[in-house]
Each structure stands twice: as C-alpha cells, then as structure tokens.
N, C-alpha and C positions, 0 to 999 in steps of 0.2 A: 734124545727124543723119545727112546722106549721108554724110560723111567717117568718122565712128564706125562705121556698115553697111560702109563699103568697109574700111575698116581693122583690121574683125572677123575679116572672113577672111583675116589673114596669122597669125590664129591658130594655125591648125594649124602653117603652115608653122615657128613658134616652136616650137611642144610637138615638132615632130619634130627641130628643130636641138636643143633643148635634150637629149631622150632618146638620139640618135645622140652628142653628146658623154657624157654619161655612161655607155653601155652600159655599158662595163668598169668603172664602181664595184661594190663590194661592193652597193650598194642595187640597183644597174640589173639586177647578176644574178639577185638573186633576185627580183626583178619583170618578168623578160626583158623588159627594153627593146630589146633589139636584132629584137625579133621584133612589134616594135608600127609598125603605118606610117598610125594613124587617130586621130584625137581620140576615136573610138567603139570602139576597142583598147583603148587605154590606159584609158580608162574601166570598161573589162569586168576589165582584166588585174590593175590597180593600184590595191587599194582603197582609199578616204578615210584618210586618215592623218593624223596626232595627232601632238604635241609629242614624248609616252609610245613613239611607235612609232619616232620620230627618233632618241630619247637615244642608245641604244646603239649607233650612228655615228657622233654628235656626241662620248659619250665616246673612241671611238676615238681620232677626229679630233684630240682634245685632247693627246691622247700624239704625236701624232706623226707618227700613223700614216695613209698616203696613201691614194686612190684608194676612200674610205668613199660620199660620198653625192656629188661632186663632183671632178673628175680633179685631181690633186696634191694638193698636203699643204696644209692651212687653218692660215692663223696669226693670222687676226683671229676674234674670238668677242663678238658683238653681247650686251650684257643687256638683254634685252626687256622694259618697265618700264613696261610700258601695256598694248597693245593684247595683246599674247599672254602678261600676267601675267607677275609678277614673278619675277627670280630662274631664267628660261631661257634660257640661251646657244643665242644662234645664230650659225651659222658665216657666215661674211661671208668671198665666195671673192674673188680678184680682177679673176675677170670681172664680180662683183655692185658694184667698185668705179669700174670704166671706166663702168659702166651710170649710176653715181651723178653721174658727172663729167658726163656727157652730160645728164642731168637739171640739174643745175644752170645749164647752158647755157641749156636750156629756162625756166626760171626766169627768167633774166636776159633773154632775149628776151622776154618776158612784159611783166617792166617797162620797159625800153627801146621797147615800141610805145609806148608813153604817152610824146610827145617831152619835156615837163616833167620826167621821170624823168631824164633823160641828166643834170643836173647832181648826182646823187651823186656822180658820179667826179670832180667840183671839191670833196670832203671826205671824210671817214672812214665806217664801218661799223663798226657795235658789235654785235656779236654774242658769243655766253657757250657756247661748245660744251661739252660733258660730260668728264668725265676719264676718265683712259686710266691703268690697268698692265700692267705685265708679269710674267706667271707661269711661274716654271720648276718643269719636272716632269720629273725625271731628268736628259737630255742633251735637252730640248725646251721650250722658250721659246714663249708666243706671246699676243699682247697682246688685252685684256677693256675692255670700258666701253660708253659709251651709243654706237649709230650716230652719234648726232652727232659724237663725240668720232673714232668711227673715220673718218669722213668729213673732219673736221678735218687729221687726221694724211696724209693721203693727197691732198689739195690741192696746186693747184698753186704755188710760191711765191710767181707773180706777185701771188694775191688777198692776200699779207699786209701790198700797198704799202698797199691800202685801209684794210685793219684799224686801230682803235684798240689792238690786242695782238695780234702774231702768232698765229696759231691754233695753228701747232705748242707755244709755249711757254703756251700758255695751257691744253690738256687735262693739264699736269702739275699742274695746280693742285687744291683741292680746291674747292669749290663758293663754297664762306663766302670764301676768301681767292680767290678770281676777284671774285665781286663785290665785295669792297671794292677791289681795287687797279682793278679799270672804274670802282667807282665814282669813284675818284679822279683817272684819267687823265681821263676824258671830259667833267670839267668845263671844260675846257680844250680842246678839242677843239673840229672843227667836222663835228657828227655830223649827217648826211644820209639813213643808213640803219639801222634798226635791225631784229636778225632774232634770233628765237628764239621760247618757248614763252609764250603771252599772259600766263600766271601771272607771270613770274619778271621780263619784260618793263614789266609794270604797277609789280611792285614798284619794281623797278630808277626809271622815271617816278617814283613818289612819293619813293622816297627823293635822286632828286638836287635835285629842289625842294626838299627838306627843307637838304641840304647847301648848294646853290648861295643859296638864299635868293630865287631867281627862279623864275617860271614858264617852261613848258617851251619856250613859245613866244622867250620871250626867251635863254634858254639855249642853244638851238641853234636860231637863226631859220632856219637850212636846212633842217629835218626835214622829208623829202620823203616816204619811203617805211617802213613796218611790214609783213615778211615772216614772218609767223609760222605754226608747228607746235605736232602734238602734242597740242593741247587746242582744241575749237574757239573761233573767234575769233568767233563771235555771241554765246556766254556776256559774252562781255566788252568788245565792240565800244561802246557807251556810257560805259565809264566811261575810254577811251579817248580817244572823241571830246572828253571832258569835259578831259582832263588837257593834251590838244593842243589845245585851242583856240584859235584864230585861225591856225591852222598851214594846214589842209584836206589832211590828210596824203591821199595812196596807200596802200590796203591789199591786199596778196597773199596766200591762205593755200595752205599746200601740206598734201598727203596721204602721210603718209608714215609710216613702220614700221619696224621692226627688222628685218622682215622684204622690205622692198622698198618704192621709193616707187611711191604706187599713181596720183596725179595732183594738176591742178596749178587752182585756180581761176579765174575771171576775174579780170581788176584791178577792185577793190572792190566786188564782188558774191560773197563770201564764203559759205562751205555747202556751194555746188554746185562739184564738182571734173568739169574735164575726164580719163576714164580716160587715163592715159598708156599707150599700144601703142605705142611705141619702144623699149622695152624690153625684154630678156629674161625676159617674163612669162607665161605663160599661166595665164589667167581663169578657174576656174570659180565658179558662182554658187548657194547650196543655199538652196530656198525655202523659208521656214518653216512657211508652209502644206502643203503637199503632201511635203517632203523631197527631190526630184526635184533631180538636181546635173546643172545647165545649164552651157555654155560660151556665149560672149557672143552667139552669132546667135539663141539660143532666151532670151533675156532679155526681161521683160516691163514695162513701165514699171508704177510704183506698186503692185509689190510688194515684199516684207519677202526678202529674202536676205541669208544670211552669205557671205564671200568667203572662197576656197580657193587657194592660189598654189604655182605650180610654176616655181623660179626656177631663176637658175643661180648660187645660194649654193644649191643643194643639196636645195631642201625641197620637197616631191612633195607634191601634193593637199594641203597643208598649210593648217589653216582658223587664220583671221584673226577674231576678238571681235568684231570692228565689224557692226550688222546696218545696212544699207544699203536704197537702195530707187534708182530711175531717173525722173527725168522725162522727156516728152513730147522734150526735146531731145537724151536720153541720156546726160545728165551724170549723174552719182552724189552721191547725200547719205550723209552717215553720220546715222542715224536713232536708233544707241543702242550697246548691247553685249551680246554673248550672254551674258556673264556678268558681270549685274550686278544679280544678287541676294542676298541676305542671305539663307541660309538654313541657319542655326548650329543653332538649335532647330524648325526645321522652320516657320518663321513665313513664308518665302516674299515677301518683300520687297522691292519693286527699288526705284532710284531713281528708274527715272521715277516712282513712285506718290510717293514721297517729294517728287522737285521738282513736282511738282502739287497736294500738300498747301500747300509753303511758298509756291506762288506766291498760290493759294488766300488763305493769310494775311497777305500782303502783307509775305513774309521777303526781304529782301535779303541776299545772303550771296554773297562771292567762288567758295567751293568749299562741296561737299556731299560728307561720307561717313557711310557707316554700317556696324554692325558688331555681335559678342556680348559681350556682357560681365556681368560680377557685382556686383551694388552691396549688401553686408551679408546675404551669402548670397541673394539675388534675381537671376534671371537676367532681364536686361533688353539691349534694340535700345538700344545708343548711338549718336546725330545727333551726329554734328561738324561745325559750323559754323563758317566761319571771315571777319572782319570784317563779320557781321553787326549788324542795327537789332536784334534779338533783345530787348537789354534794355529795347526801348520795348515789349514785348508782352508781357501778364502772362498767364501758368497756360499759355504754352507746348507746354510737355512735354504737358499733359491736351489743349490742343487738337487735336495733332497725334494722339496718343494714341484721341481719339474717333474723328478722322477714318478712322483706318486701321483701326479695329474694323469702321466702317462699309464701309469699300472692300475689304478683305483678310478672305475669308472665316478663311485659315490663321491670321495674325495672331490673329483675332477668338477662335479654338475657343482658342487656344495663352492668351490672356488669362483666355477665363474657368474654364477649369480651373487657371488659375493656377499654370502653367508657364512662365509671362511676366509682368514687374511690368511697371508704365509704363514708356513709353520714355522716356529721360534725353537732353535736350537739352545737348548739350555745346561751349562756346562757346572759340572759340582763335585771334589772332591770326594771319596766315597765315605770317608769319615763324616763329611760337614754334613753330610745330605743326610745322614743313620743320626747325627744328631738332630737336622730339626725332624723326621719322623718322633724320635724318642719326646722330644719337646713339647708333640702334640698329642701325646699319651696314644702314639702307633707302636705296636711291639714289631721292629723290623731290624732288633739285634742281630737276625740271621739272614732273613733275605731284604732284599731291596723290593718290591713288587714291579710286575711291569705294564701293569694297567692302574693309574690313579681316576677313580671316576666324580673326586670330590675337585671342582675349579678354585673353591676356595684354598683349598690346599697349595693346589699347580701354581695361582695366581702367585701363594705366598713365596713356592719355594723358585719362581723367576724372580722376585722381587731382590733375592737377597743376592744374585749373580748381576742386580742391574749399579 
C-alpha cells in the first residue's frame, strides 16, 4: 500500500509530461494544454470526454493527417472489442508501443520470481494474437485489428525463438485457420506456456485432447504457466484446474485494453490487479455514487468507480466500461461494466441480475449474453447460453422469467402490459456461436459479448437453435 501512496504522486508529474507533448496537437489547442501546470487545471480546463468527442481526430488521424490528438501521424488503429465496445478504432501511437514492450517485461518478471517458472524457456509458447490488415485511403496506408495483434507485429524478433508460430506470421491469419494450424503444430511440441484469452484457451485444452487422444497432462508434461487476458480468469479458473490436472499449473492474469494496459496480477491470486504507474498513464477515477472524478491520491477503497485514462495514444479523460472498486491493499478489481445492460425495450436488464438468477438455478454455462429480439411478432430478452447443463432443467425460460418479474421492477411493468413475452432461453455451442459472430464480419475470436443491442443479429442467432 506504501509503494502505491508513494507512486501516486508521480501522477501529476505524467499528466504534465503527457500535456507538454501534446500541446501542439489539434486536441491540445483547443483544450490549451500549454496553459495547464496542475492535475486540478486540467480538470477544470478539459472536460470528460467520450469516444463521440474523439471521432473526429481519430477520423483525421486515419487520412493521414498528423499532429490531431498525439504529435505525428498514427498508423496503427486498435478495434476495441470489449471493454470500450465494439467497432471503435483507437489510435495506437508509438510511444503507447515502447509503453507495451516495457509492460511485457513486467509480466515476464512477474513469472520469473516464481524460480519453477524459469524452465519455460527449455520449450515453446503458444499463444493466438488477433489479426491484422492494412487499409489504404488515397495515398495513406495504416494498419487495424485487435491490440493483441498490434502488439504482436511490433515485438521483438527474439520472442519468436520461443513461439510455436512466429507472431509476425501468424496475425495474417484469420482466426479459424490460426487455430487449426496450432492446433496442429502443438501436438508435437513441448509447450510450457500458454497465453491468451481464458475462452479460446479452454477451447484450444479440449480440443487438442480430443485430437491427441491424451490428457493434457500427458501431452505437454511441461505445462508450467497460463498468462491470460481480456475476460476474467475466475469465470473459468475451475474448469481449468479440471482440464490440467495433475500439472499444478502457474496462473497470471493481466489488465489490459485497447486502450492501455492498466495492471498486472499476482502469480495465482487472480481478480486483484496490481495498478501499473510505469506507464504513460494518468488515472482518473468517477464514483458511481457521488459522480465526483478523483485522481489516485483521493481514491477510496470499497467503492464502485469507472476508470478514465489519459494516455499517450492520444485519448484525454477518456472513460473505460469496466466499474472497479479498491482493496484495503490498493489493488484494483474489476467488479462489472458500465454498460451492461439490455435495455432494447426499456426493460433495464444487466447481467449481473441475469448471472444471479442462473447461479440461483444451478446453471452452468461457459458464456452469458443477452439481447432484443422478435419471436412470431413478440418482442422478447434472448439468453444465450453457451455449453451449458440447461437441457437437464425443465420450464427454463418460465423460471428465469418469474425470477426477473420478481427482481426487475422495469422488466416486471414491460411484461405485464405485454410489451414483453417470455424470455427465450437460447442454447449454442461456444464454437458454433464464435462462428456465426465471425460470419457476420464481428471480430469475437476472443471474447463472446454479453450485451447484443442488434435484434437482427439475436433474431438470427435463435433461429439457428430452432
């Protein structure tokens, strides 16, 4: 907790290097940065700002055109596919890449204190980064896909001795043909570490059991280490343990966004991230109760705050989905998301009400989403469930249906006027489901989402379980 207190305050000194470089963007002018020398300036001067208020620098930015929200011209552009909703390119400068390298370092120190860990580098790394293209627009070129993918390409060449596929050639690939050709190489292989998203990770476990005809233990008796992103790793830390058995793997999970990685966890004490302040980051913190937007030395353990980041890819007061809260030691959880509710017909629905119904009923299920849809002229909340026990529990849909009448006043009014049928429980494969996303050109290689707010989507992906 001392070290977090002392390291709070090199906050300003960040917020004033980052604003002294960008004075002279187009953003910094019209927000005089040049005329800010306080965390409580910049506060007053520079108000909260939104993805909405970024566009039309990032559209700049995309032509070509330099010195918009970060000094030179951006040629990398992140798709933000989780945490700041789908479908927003963020600019990824190349100071926000040295930042990444340097993170990754940190990572690697992380598991390297654990002296056991030192023997991954006597075998491979199987890791699945996202894919990468390149778009031209007139006489300007500049490359799109997931952080991970852009992180891949920017790597240093040494880490692709370790790799099971080079990282550079493997963000050309598309999702489906990455995973079959790992799936192929890595049987053969003597794989030690594995790093990616818990979803696609689990998969990847079942199905080379399936191929190899062995358990995982026997297939790679070296599996030491599981470094995973992007979704958290308690959801699924069980059926993990279950698939590694007799391994007693090491687990890491990191914090991390399209937007900047925010920290780093203990080794196998998963949840609680250490804030990374190494970084070209400055913090702020907007508490749900009060509204009031703290920087880290006014931060309270065991409340509800969203996070707002001001990096140097560009993005000023810029708030991040994830609601958060602090313990006693000042580590950070992510507690939920600010937007993650269903609220198509005004029925006000989130998931967490949702996962406390199905834990309620003793539902097991990989992923949860929910979403509007029309079932025979009825407008109805679609559950999608995926590898769930579902079919061992009868009347379902009514159970979960009463429950939420009961817990959800909105729900409740929207049903009995009969603005709402029952909700339709909708059951999918976790594969089948990541394929028709893919099919409808949704990059959801990594995570599943668990808000869909398009009905034509929902509509289609009930249609295909009827």
């Amino acid at each position: 907790m001392v070290n977090m207190i002392k390291n709070a305050g090199n906050q300003e000194k960040i917020l004033l290097q980052l604003l002294k470089k960008a004075e002279n963007t187009a953003f910094g002018k019209a927000n005089h940065f040049s005329s800010i020398k306080s965390i409580k300036e910049f506060q007053t001067l520079v108000p909260p700002q939104s993805f909405e208020s970024h566009l039309p620098y990032i559209n700049e930015a995309k032509k070509g055109i330099e010195n918009q929200l970060w000094p030179g011209i951006i040629k990398n552009f992140a798709v933000s596919s989780g945490t700041s909703g789908a479908g927003k390119h963020i600019p990824i400068t190349d100071d926000r890449l040295k930042d990444d390298k340097a993170y990754q370092i940190s990572v690697i120190k992380k598991l390297m204190s654990k002296t056991e860990n030192w023997s991954v580098f006597g075998g491979k790394v199987l890791s699945m980064p996202g894919s990468l293209e390149i778009i031209q627009t007139n006489d300007f070129s500049y490359k799109i896909g997931e952080i991970s993918a852009l992180t891949a390409d920017n790597s240093s060449n040494w880490i692709d001795y370790f790799q099971v596929y080079p990282l550079k050639e493997s963000i050309k690939l598309s999702w489906k043909d990455k995973f079959e050709l790992l799936l192929g190489i890595a049987q053969k292989a003597d794989i030690r570490l594995i790093t990616g998203a818990p979803t696609w990770i689990l998969e990847f476990l079942k199905e080379s059991i399936v191929k190899s005809g062995k358990e995982i233990k026997k297939l790679w008796p070296n599996l030491k280490v599981i470094l995973s992103g992007g979704v958290a790793l308690s959801h699924y830390k069980p059926q993990f343990d279950e698939l590694t058995q007799g391994l007693n793997c090491n687990y890491l999970e990191m914090y991390g966004a399209s937007e900047g990685y925010i920290g780093l966890s203990e080794l196998n004490r998963p949840d609680w991230f250490n804030l990374d302040l190494n970084q070209h980051i400055f913090y702020e913190f907007e508490c749900l109760n009060t509204r009031d937007i703290v920087d880290l030395k006014r931060i309270q353990v065991n409340r509800e705050y969203s996070i707002r980041l001001s990096t140097n890819t560009g993005l000023w007061r810029y708030p991040l989905k994830d609601l958060v809260t602090f313990n006693n030691e000042y580590r950070i959880k992510i507690i939920g998301r600010t937007q993650t509710m269903s609220d198509y017909f005004g029925e006000a629905v989130t998931i967490d009400e949702i996962q406390g119904i199905l834990k309620s009923l003793h539902v097991l299920t990989k992923t949860v989403t929910i979403g509007p849809l029309s079932v025979d002229g009825v407008n109805r909340l679609g559950l999608i469930l995926t590898d769930s026990n579902t079919l061992k529990i009868e009347n379902l849909s009514k159970l979960i249906d009463k429950q939420l009448i009961s817990r959800n006043r909105h729900y409740a009014i929207r049903r009995e006027s009969a603005a709402l049928g029952e909700i339709l429980v909708i059951n999918h494969s976790f594969i089948a489901l990541q394929k028709i996303f893919m099919k409808n050109n949704l990059k959801a290689q990594q995570k599943i989402p668990v808000i869909i707010q398009n009905r034509d989507l929902m509509n289609l992906i009930s249609i295909k379980t009827r």
